[in-house]
DOSEDREN-536311 format. One line per 5 residues: number of its first residue (from 1); their letters; for each residue x, y, z of C-alpha. Coordinates in nm, 2 decimals. Last residue first. Layout:
NUM) a) X:Y:Z; ...
% end
This chain:
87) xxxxx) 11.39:8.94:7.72; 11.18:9.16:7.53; 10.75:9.12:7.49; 10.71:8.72:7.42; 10.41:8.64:7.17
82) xxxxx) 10.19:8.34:7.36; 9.88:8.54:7.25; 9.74:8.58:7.52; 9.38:8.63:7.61; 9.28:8.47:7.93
77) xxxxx) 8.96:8.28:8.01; 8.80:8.39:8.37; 8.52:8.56:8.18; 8.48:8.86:8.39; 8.88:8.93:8.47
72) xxxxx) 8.97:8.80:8.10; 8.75:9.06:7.91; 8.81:9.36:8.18; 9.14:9.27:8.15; 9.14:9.29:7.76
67) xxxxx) 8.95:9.62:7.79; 9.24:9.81:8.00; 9.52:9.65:7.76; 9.84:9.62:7.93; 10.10:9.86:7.95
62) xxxxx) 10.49:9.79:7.89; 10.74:10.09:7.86; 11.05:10.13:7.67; 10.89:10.24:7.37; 10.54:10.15:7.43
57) xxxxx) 10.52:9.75:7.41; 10.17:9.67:7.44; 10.01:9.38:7.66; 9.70:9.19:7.64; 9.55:8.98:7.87
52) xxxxx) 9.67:8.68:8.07; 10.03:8.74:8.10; 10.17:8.43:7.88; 10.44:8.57:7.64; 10.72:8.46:7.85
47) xxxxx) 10.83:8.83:7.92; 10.50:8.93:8.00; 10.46:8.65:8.21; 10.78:8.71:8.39; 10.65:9.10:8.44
42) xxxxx) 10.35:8.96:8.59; 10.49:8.71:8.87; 10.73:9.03:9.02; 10.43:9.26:9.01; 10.29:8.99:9.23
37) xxxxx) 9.98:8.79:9.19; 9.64:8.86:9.23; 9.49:8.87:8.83; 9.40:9.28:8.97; 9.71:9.26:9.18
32) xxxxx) 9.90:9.17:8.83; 9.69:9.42:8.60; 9.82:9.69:8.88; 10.19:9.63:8.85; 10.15:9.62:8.47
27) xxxxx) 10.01:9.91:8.45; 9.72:10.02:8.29; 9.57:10.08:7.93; 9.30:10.26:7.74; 9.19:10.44:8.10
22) xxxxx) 9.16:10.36:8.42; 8.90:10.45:8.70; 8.55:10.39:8.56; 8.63:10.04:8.45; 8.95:9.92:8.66
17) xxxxx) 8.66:10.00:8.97; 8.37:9.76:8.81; 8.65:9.53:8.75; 8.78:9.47:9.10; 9.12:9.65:9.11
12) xxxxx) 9.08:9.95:9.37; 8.83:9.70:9.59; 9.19:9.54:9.73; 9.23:9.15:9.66; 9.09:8.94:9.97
7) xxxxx) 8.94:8.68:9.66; 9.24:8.61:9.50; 9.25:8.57:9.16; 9.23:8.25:8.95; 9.28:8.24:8.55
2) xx) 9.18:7.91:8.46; 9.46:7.81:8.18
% end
């Protein structure tokens, strides 16, 4: 799976900002702009075990793994794991 994002995408999720600005983990919401696709789009990849990078279940909240984006942003080559996170 080539992971493509879109190329008018705001500055606030290019990689070089994700990496001074966030910390262990983000959002889910934010990780989708980053990929460019909507929050929408990323929480049914979560839940289908196919959002590019990787995601942690935190109680009843879902973050996803500030250095896996950075990984899958720069290489283009996501990092799932095909393990579904709830229903």
């Amino acid at each position: 799976m080539d992971i493509q994002t879109s190329t008018s995408h705001d500055a606030r999720f290019s990689p070089t900002h994700i990496r001074v600005t966030w910390a262990g983990t983000g959002s889910v919401e934010d990780a989708s702009k980053a990929f460019g696709f909507s929050r929408s789009k990323g929480y049914t990849l979560v839940r289908q075990g196919m959002f590019p990078c990787r995601v942690l279940r935190i109680g009843r909240s879902t973050r996803v793994v500030t250095a896996s984006l950075l990984r899958v942003l720069e290489s283009g080559e996501p990092e799932y794991t095909g393990i579904s996170i709830g229903s």
